[in-house]
PDB file of N, CA, C and O in Angstrom:
ATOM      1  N   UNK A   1      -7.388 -21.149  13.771  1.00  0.00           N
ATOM      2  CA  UNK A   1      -6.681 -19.923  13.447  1.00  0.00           C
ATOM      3  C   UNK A   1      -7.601 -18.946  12.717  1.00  0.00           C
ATOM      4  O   UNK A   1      -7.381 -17.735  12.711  1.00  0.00           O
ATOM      5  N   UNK A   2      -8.823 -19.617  11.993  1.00  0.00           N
ATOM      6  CA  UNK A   2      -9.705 -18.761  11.195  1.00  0.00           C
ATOM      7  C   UNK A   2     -10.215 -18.043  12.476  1.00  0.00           C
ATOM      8  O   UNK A   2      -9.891 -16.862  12.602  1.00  0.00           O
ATOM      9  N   UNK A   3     -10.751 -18.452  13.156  1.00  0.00           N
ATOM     10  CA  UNK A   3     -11.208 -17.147  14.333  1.00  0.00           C
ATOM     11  C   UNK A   3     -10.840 -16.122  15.015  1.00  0.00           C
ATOM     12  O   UNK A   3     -11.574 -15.282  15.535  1.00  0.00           O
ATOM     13  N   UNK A   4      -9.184 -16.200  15.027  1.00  0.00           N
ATOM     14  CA  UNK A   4      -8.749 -15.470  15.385  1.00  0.00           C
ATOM     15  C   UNK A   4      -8.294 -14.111  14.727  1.00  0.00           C
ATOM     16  O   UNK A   4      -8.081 -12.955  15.093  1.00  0.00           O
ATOM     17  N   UNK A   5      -8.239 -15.173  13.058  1.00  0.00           N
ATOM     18  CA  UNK A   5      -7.774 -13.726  12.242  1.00  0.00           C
ATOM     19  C   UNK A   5      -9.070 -12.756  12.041  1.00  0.00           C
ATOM     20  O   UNK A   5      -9.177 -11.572  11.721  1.00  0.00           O
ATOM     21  N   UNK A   6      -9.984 -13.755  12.362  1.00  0.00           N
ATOM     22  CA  UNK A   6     -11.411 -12.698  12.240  1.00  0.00           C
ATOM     23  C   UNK A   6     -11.570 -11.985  13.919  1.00  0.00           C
ATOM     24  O   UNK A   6     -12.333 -11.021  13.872  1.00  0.00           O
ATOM     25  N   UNK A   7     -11.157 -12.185  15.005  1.00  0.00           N
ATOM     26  CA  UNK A   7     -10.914 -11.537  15.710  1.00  0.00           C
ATOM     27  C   UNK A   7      -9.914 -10.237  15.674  1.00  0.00           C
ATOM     28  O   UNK A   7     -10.127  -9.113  16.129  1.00  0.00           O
ATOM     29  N   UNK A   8      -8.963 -10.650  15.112  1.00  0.00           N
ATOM     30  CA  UNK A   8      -7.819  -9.646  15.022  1.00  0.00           C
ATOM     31  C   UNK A   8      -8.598  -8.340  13.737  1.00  0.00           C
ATOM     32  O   UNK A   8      -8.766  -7.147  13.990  1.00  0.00           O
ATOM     33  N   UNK A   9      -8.791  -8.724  13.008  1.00  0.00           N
ATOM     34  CA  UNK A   9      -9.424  -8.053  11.961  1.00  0.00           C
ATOM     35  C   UNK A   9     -10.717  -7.211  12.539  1.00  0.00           C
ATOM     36  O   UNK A   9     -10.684  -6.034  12.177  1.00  0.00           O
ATOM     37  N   UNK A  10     -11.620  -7.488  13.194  1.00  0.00           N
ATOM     38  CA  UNK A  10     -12.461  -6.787  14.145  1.00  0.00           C
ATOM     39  C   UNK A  10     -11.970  -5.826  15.275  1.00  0.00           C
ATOM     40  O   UNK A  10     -12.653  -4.899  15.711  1.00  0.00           O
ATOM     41  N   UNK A  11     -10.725  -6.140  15.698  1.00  0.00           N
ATOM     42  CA  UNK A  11      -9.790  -5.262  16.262  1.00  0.00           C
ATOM     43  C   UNK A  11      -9.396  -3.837  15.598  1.00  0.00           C
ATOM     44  O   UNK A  11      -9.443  -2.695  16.054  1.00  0.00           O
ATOM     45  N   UNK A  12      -9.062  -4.260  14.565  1.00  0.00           N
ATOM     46  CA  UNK A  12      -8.205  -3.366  13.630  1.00  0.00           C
ATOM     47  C   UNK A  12      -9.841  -2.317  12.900  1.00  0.00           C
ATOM     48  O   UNK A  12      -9.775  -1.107  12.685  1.00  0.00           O
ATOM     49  N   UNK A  13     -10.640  -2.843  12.746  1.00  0.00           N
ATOM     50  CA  UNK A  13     -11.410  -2.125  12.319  1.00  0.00           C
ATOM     51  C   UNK A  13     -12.195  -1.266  13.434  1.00  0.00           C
ATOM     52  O   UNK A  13     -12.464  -0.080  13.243  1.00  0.00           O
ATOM     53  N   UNK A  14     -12.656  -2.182  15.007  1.00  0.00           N
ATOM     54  CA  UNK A  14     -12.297  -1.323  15.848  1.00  0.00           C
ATOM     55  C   UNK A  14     -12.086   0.178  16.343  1.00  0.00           C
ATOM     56  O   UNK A  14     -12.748   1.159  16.681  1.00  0.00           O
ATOM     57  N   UNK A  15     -10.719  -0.247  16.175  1.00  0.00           N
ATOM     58  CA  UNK A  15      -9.708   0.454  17.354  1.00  0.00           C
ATOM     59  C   UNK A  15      -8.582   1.511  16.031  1.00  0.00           C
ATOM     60  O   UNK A  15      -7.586   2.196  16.265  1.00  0.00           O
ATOM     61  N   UNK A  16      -9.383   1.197  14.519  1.00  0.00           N
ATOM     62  CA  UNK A  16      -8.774   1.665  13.788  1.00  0.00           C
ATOM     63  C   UNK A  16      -6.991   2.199  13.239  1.00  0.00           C
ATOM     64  O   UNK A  16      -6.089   2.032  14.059  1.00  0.00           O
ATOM     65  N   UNK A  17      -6.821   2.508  12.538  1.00  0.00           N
ATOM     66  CA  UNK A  17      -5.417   2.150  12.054  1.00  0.00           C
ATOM     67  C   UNK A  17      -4.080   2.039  12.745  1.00  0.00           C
ATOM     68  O   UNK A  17      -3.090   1.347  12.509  1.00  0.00           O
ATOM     69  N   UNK A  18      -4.422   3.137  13.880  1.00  0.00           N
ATOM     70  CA  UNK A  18      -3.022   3.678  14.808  1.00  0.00           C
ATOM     71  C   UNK A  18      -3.381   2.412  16.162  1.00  0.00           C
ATOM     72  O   UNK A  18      -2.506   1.630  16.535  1.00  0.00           O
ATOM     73  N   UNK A  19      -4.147   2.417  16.481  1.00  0.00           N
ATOM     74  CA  UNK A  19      -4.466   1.806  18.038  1.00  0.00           C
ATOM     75  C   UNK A  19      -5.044   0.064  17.577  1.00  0.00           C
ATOM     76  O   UNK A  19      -5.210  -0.822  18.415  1.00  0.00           O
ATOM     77  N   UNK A  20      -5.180  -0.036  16.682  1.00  0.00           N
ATOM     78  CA  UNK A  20      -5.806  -1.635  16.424  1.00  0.00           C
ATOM     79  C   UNK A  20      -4.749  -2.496  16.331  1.00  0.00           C
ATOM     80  O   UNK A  20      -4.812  -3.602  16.868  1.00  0.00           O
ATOM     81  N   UNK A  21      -3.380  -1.988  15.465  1.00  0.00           N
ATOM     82  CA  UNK A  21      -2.553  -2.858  15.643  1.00  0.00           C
ATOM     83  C   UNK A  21      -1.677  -3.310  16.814  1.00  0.00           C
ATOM     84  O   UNK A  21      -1.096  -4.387  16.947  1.00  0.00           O
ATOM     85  N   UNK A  22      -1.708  -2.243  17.641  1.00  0.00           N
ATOM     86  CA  UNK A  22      -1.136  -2.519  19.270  1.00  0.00           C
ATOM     87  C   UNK A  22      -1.831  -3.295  19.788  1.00  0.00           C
ATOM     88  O   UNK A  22      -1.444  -4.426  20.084  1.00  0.00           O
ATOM     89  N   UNK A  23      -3.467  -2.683  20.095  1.00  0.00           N
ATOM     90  CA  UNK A  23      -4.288  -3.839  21.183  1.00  0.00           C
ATOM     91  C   UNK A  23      -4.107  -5.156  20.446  1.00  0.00           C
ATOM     92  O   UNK A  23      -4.087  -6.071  21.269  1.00  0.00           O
ATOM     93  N   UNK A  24      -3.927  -5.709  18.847  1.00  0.00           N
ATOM     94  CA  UNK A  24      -3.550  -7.012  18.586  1.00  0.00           C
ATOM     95  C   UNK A  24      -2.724  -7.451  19.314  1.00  0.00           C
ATOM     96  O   UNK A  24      -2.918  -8.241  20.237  1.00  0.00           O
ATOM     97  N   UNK A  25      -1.549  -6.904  18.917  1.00  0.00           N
ATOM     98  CA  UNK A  25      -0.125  -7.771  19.549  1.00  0.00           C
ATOM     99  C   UNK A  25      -0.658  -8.658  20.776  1.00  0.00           C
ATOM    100  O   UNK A  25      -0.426  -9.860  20.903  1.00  0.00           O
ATOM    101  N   UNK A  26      -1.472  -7.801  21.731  1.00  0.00           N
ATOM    102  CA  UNK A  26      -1.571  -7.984  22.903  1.00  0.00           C
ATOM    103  C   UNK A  26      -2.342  -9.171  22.922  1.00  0.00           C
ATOM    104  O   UNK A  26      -1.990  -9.923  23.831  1.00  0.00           O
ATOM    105  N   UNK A  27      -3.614  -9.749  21.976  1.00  0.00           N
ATOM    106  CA  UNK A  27      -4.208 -10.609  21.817  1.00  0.00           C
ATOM    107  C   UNK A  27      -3.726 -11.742  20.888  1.00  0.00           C
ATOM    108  O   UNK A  27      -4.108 -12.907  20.993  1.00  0.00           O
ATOM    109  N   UNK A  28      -2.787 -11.258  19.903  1.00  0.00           N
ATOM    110  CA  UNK A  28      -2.096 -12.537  19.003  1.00  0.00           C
ATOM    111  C   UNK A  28      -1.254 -13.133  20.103  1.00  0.00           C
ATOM    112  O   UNK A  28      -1.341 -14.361  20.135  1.00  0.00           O
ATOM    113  N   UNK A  29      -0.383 -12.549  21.103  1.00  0.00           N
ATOM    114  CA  UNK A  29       0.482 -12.853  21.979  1.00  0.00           C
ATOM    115  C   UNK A  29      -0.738 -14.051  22.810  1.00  0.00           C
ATOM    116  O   UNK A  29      -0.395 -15.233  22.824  1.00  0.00           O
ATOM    117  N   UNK A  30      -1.790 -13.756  23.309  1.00  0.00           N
ATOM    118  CA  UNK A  30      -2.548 -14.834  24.187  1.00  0.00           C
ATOM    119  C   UNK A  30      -2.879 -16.013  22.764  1.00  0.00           C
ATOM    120  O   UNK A  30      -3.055 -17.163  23.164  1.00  0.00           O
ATOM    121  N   UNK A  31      -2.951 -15.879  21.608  1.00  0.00           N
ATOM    122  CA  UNK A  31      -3.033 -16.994  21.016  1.00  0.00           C
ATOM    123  C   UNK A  31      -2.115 -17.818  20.856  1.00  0.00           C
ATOM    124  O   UNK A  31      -2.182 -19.047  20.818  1.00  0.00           O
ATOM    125  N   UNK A  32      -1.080 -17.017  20.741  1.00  0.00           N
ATOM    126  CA  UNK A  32       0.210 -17.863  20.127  1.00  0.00           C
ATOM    127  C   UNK A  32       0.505 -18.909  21.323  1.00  0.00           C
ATOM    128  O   UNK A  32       0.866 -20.082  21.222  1.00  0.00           O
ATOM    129  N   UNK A  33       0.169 -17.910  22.844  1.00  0.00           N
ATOM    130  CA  UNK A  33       0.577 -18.983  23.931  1.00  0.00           C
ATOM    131  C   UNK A  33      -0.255 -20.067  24.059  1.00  0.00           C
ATOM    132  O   UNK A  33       0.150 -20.982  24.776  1.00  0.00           O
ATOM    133  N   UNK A  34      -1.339 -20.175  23.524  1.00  0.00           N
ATOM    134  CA  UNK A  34      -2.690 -21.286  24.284  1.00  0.00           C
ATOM    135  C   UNK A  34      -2.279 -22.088  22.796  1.00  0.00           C
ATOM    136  O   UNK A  34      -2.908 -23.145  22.757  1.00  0.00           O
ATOM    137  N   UNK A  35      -1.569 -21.938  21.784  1.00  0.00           N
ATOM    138  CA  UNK A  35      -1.266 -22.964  20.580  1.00  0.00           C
ATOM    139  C   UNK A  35       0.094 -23.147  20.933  1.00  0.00           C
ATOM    140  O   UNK A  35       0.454 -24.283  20.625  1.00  0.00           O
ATOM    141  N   UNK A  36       0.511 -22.834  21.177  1.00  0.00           N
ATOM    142  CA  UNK A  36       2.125 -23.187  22.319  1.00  0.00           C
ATOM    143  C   UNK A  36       2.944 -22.891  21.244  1.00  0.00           C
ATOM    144  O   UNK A  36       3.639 -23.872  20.978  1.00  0.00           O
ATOM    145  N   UNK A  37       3.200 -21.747  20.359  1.00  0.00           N
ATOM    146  CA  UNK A  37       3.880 -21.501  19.243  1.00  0.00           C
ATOM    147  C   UNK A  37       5.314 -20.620  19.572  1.00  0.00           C
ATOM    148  O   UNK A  37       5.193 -19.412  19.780  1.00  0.00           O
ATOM    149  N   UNK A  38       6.517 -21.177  19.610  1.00  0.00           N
ATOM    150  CA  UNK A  38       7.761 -20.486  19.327  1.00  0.00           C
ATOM    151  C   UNK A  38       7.605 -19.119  19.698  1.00  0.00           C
ATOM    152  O   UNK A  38       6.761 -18.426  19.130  1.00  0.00           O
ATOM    153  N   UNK A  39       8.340 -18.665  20.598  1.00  0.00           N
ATOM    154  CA  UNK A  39       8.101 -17.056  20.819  1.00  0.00           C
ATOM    155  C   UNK A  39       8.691 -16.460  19.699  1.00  0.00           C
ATOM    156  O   UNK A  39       8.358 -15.340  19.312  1.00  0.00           O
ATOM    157  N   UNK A  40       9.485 -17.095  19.197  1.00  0.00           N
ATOM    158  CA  UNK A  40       9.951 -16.400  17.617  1.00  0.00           C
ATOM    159  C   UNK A  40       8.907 -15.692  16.769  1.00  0.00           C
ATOM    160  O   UNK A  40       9.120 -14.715  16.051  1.00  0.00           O
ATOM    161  N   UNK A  41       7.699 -16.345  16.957  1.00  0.00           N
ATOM    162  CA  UNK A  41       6.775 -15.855  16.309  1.00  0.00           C
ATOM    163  C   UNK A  41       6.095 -14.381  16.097  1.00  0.00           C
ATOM    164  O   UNK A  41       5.762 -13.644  15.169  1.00  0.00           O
ATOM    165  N   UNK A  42       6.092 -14.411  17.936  1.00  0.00           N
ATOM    166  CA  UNK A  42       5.343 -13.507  18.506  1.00  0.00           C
ATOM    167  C   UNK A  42       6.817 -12.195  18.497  1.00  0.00           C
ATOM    168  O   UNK A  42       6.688 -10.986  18.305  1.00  0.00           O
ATOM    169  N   UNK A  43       7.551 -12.622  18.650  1.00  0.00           N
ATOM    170  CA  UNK A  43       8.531 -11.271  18.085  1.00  0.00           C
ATOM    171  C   UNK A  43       8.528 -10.678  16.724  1.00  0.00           C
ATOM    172  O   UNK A  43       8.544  -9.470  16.489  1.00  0.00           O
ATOM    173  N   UNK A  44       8.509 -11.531  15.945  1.00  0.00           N
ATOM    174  CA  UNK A  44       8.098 -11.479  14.465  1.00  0.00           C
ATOM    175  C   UNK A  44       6.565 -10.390  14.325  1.00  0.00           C
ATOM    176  O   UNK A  44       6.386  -9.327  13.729  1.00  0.00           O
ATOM    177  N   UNK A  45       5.649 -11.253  15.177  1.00  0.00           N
ATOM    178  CA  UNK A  45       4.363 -10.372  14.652  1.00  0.00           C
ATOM    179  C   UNK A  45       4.286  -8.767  14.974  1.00  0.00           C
ATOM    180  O   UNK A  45       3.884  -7.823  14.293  1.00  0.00           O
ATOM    181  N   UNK A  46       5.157  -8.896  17.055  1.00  0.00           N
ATOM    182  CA  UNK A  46       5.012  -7.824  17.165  1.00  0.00           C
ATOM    183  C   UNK A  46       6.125  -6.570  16.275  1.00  0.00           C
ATOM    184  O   UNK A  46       5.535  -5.499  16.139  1.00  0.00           O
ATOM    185  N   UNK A  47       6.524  -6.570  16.114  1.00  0.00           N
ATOM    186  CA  UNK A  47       7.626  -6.053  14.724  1.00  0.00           C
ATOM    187  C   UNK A  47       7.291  -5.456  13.484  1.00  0.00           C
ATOM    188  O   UNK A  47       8.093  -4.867  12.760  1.00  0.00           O
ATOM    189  N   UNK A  48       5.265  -5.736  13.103  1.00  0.00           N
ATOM    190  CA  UNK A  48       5.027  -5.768  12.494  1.00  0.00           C
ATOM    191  C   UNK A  48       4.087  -4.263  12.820  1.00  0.00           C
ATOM    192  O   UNK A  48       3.567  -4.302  13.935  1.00  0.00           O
ATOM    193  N   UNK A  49       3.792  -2.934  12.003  1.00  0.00           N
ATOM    194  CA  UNK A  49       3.528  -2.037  11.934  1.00  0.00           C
ATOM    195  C   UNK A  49       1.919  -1.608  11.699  1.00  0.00           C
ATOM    196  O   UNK A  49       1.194  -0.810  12.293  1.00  0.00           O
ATOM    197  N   UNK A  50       1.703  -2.484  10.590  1.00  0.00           N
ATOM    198  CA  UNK A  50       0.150  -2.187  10.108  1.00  0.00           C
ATOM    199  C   UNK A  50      -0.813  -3.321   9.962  1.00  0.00           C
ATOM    200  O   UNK A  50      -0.505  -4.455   9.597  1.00  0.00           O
ATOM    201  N   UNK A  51      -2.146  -2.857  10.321  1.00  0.00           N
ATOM    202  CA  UNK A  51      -3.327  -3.759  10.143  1.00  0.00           C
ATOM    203  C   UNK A  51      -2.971  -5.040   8.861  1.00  0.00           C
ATOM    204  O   UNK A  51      -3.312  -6.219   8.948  1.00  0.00           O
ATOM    205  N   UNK A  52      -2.481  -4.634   8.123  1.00  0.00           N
ATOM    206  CA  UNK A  52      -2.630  -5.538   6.793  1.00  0.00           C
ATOM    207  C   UNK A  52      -1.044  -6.440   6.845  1.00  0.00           C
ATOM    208  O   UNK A  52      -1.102  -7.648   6.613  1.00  0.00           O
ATOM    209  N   UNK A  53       0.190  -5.873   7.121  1.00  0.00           N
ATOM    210  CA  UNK A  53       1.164  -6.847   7.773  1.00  0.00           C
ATOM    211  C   UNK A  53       0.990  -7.896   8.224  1.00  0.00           C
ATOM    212  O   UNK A  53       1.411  -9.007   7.902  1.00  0.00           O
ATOM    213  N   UNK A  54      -0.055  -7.342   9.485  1.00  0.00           N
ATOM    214  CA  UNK A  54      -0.377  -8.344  10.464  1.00  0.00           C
ATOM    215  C   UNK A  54      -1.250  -9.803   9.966  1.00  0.00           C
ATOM    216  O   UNK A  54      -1.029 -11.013   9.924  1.00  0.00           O
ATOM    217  N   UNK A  55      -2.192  -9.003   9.682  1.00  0.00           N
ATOM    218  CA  UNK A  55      -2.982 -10.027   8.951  1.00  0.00           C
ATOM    219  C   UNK A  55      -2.428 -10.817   7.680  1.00  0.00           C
ATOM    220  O   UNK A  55      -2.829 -11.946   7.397  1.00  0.00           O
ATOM    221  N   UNK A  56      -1.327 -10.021   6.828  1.00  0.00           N
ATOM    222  CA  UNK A  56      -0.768 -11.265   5.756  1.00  0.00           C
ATOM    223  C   UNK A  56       0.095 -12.064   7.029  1.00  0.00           C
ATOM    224  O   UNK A  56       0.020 -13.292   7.058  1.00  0.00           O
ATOM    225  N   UNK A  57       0.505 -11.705   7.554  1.00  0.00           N
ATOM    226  CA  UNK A  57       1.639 -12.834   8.956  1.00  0.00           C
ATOM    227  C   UNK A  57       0.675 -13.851   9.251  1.00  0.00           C
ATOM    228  O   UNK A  57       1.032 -15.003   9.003  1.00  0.00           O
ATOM    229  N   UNK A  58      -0.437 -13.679   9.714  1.00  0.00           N
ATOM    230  CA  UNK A  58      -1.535 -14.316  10.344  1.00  0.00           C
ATOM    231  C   UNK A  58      -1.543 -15.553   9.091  1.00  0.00           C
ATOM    232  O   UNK A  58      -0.922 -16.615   9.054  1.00  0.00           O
ATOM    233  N   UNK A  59      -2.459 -14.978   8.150  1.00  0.00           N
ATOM    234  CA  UNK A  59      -2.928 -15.979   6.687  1.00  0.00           C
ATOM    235  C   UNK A  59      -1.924 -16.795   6.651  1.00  0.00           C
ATOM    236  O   UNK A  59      -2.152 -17.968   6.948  1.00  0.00           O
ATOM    237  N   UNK A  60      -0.240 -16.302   6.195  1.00  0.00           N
ATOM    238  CA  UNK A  60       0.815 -17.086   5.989  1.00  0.00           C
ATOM    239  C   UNK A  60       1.291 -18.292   6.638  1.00  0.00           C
ATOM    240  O   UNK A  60       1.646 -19.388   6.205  1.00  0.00           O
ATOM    241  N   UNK A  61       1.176 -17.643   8.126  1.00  0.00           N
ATOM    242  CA  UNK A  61       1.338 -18.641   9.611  1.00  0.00           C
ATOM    243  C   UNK A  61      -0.098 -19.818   9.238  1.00  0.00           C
ATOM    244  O   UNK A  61       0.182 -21.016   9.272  1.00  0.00           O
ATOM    245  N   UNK A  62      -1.037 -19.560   9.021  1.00  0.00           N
ATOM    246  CA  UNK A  62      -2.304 -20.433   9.347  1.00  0.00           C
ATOM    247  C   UNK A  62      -1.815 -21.242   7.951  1.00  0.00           C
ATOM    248  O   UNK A  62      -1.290 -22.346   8.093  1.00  0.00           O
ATOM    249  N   UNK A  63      -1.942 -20.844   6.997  1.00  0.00           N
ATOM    250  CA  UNK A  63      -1.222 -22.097   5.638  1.00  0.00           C
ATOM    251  C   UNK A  63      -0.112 -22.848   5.987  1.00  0.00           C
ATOM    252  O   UNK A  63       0.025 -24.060   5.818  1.00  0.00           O
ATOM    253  N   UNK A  64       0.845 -21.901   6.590  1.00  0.00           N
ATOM    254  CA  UNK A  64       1.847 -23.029   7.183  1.00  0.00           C
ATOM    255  C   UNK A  64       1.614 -23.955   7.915  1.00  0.00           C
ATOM    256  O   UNK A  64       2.032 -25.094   7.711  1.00  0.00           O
ATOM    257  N   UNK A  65       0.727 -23.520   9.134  1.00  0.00           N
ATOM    258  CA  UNK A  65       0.115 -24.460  10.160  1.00  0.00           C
ATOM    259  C   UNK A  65      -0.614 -25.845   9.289  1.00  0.00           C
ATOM    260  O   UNK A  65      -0.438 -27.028   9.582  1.00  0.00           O
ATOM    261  N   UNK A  66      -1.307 -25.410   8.367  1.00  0.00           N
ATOM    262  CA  UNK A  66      -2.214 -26.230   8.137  1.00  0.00           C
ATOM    263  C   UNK A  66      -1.344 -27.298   6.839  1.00  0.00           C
ATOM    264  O   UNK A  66      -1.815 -28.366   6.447  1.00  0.00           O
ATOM    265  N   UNK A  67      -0.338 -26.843   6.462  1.00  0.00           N
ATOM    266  CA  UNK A  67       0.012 -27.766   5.542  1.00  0.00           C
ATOM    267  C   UNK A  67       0.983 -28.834   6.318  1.00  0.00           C
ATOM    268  O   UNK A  67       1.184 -29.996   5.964  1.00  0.00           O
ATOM    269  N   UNK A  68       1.543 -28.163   7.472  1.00  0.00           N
ATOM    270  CA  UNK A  68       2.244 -29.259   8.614  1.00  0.00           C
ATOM    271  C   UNK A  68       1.218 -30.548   8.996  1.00  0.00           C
ATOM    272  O   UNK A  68       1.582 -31.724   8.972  1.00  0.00           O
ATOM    273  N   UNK A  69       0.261 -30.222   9.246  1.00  0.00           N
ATOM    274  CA  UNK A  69      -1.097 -30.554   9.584  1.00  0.00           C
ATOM    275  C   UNK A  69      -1.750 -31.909   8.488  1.00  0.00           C
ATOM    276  O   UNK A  69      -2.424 -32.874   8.848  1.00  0.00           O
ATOM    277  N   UNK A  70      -1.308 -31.589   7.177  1.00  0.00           N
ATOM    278  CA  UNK A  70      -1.914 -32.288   6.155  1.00  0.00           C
ATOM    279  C   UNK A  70      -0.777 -33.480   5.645  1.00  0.00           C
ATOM    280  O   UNK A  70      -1.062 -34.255   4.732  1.00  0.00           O
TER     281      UNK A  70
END
């Protein structure tokens, strides 16, 4: 998940404030599917407005992931 938020974050800096968080959706959506995660999710993220939303969703989701994990 660390790669991706550093992907998404390279997006956003990018494609800057207005256009970075759209082309995400479009790429969190191909992650969420190849980790086979609840489309709940991906409604959730896309819902979400700004670069920094996104990315606290991201961090939050990856601690969650990882404490299921532990």
């Amino acid at each position: 998940m660390v790669s991706a938020i550093e992907h998404i974050t390279e997006i956003h800096q990018f494609y800057g404030a207005f256009m970075g968080p759209r082309f995400a959706r479009k790429h969190v959506g191909w992650y969420f599917e190849s980790m086979q995660l609840d489309r709940i999710f991906r409604s959730q993220f896309n819902a979400l407005q700004t670069a920094n939303e996104q990315l606290d969703f991201l961090n939050e989701l990856s601690l969650s992931l990882k404490a299921k994990v532990a």
